[in-house]
C-alpha positions as CSV (number, residue, x, y, z in Angstrom):
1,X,7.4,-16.1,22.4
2,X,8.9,-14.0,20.2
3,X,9.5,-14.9,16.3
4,X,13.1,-13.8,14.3
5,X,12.8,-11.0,11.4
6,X,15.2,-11.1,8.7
7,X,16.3,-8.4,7.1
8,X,15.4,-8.8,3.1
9,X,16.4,-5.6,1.5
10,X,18.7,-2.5,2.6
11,X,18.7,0.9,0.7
12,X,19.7,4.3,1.2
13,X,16.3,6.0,-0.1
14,X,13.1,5.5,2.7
15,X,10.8,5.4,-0.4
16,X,12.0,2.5,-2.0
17,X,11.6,0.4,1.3
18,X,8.2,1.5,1.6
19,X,7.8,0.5,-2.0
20,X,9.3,-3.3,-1.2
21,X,7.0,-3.2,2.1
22,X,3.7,-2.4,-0.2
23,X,4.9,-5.7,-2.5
24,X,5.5,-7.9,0.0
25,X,2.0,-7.2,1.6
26,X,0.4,-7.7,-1.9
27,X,1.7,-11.2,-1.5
28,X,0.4,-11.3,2.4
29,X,3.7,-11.2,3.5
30,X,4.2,-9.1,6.8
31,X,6.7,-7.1,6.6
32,X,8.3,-3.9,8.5
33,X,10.7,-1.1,7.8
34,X,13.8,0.2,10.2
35,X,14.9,3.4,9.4
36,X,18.5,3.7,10.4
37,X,18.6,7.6,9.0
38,X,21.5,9.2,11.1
39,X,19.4,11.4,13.3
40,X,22.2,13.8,13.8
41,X,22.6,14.4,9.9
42,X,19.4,13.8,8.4
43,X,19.7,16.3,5.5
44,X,22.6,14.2,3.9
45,X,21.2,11.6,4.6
46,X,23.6,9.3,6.0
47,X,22.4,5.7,7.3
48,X,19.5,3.4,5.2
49,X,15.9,2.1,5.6
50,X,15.6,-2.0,5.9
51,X,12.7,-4.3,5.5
52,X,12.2,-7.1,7.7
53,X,10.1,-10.4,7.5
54,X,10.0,-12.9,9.6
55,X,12.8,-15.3,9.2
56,X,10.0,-18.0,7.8
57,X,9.4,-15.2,4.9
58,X,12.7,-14.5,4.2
59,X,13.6,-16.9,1.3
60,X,10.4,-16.0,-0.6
61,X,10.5,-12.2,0.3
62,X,13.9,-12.4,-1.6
63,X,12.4,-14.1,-4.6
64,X,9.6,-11.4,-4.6
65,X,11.4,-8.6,-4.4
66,X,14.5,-9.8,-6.9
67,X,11.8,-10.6,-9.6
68,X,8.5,-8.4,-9.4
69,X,10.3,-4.8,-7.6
70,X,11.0,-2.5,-10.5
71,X,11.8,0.4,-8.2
72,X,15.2,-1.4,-7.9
């Protein structure tokens, strides 16, 4: 059976999603990131990186992120 993500937070710059990923795992909750870099333009860097949790996360994820990220 497969479970729903969510996406929980959307930026232009890879870093910071890696960044929101590392929180959300302090706070053991899983969580992946889709880069959606343009692959034909990657030097201006069209497109964003998203982090996903699963939909059951998502609310708390949100909190997280809004209240503890200071890479924001």
């Amino acid at each position: 059976m497969s479970e729903n993500w969510e996406s929980v937070y959307i930026t232009p710059l890879p870093h910071r999603a890696e960044l929101a990923k590392a929180l959300l795992s302090e706070h053991d909750i899983p969580a992946v990131v889709i880069n959606r870099q343009s692959s034909s333009y990657p030097t201006i860097g069209w497109g964003k990186s998203e982090v996903h949790v699963l939909a059951k996360d998502a609310v708390l994820a949100k909190v997280i992120l809004e209240n503890e990220a200071t890479f924001s």
